[in-house]
C-alpha positions in Angstrom: -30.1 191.5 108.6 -28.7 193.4 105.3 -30.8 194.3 102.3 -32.5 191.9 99.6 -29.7 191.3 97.5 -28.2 188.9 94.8 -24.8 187.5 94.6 -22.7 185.7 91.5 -20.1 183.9 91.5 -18.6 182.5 88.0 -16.2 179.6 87.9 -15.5 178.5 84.4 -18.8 177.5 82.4 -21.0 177.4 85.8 -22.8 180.1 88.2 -23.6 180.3 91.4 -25.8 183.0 92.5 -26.6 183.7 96.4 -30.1 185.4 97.0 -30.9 186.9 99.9 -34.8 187.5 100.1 -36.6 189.9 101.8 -38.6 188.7 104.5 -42.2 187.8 103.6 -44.9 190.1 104.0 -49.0 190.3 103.4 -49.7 191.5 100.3 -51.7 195.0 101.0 -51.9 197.7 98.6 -50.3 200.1 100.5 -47.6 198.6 102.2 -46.5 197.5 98.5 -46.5 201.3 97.6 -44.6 202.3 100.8 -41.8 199.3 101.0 -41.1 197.2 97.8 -38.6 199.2 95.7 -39.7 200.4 91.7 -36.2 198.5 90.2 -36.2 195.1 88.7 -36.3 191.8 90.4 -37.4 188.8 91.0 -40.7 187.9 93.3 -42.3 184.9 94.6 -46.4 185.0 95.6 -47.9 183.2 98.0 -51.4 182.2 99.6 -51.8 180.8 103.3 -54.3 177.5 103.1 -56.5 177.3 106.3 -53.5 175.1 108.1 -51.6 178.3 107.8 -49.3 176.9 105.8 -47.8 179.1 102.6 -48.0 177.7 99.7 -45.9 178.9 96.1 -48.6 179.8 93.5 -45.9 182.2 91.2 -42.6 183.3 90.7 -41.2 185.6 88.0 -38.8 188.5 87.0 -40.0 192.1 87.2 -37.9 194.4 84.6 -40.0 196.9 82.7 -42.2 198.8 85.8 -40.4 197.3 88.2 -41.2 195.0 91.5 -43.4 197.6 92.9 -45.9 197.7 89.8 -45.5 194.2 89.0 -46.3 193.0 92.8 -49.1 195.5 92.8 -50.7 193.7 89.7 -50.1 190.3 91.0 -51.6 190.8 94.1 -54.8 192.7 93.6 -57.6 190.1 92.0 -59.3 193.5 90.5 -55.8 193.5 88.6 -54.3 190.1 87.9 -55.5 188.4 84.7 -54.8 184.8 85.0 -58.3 183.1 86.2 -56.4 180.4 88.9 -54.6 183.0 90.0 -57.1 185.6 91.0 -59.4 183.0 92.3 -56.6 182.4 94.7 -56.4 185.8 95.6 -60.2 186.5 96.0 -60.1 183.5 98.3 -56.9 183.8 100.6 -54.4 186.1 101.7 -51.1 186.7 99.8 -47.8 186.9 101.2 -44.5 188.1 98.9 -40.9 188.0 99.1 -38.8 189.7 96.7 -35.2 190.3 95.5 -33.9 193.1 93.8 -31.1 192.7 90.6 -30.4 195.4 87.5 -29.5 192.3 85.0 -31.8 190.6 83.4 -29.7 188.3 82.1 -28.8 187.3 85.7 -32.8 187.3 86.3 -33.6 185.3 83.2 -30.5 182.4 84.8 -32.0 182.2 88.7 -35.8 182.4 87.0 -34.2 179.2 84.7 -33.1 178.0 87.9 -36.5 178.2 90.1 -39.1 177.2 86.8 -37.0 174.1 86.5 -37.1 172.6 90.1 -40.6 173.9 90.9 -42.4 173.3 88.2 -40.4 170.1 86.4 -43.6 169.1 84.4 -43.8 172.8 82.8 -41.1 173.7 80.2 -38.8 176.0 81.9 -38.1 179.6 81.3 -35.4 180.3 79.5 -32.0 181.2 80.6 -29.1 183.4 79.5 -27.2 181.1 77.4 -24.3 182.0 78.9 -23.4 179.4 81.6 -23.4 175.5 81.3 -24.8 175.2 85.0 -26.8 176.9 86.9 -26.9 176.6 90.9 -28.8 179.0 93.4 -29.0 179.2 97.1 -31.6 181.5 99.2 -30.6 182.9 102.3 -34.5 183.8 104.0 -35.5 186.2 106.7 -38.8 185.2 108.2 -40.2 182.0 109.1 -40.7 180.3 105.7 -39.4 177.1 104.8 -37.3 176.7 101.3 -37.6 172.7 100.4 
């Protein structure tokens, strides 16, 4: 299978990006060091529920620090800030998936894109400005399940 990776197509006023995840892994310290690359991105977390079952608890861009930091700060509950979220992480494991990109203003459009249809009750995160659509569609390694 190639490398994570994010592809854009432009046709008029409307985008379609292609993202090809990497596969999902356990979050662990050291495996973050050794195999998620220090460039900007996009991640998703993960906790597995005691019917084994993953379930999306956050997704966001990494720029500044880059996908290694950021998924080492997200992962680690003697790290992450946000109450829910490290109560999650003290309790169950974390998995990851990430994908790398250098724009952010491509980042800012597929994090648009993702706020918007898995979270509809929560404002989403802003886009680009630049495109009157907005499609994406994930091509996954690994065993997980995009709905």
């Amino acid at each position: 299978m190639s490398e994570p990776h994010v592809k854009k197509l432009v046709e008029g006023t409307t985008v379609y990006y292609t993202l090809g995840w990497s596969e999902i892994r356990k979050a662990e310290k050291y495996d973050i060091i050794r195999t998620v690359p220090s460039v900007s991105g996009l991640f998703e977390l993960y906790y597995q529920d005691e019917k084994k079952k993953l379930n999306l608890i956050y997704v966001a861009k990494a720029y500044y620090g880059g996908l290694q930091n950021e998924l080492r700060k997200r992962t680690d509950p003697e790290l992450e800030e946000n109450p829910h979220r490290k109560k999650i992480l003290e309790k169950y494991d974390c998995y990851y998936r990430y994908v790398p990109s250098h724009s952010y203003k491509d980042l800012s459009d597929i994090l648009y894109f993702f706020s918007a249809t898995y979270f509809p009750d929560r404002p989403p995160h802003e886009h680009s400005g630049r495109y009157a659509e907005i499609y994406v569609k994930e091509v996954v390694k690994g065993k997980l399940v995009d709905i």
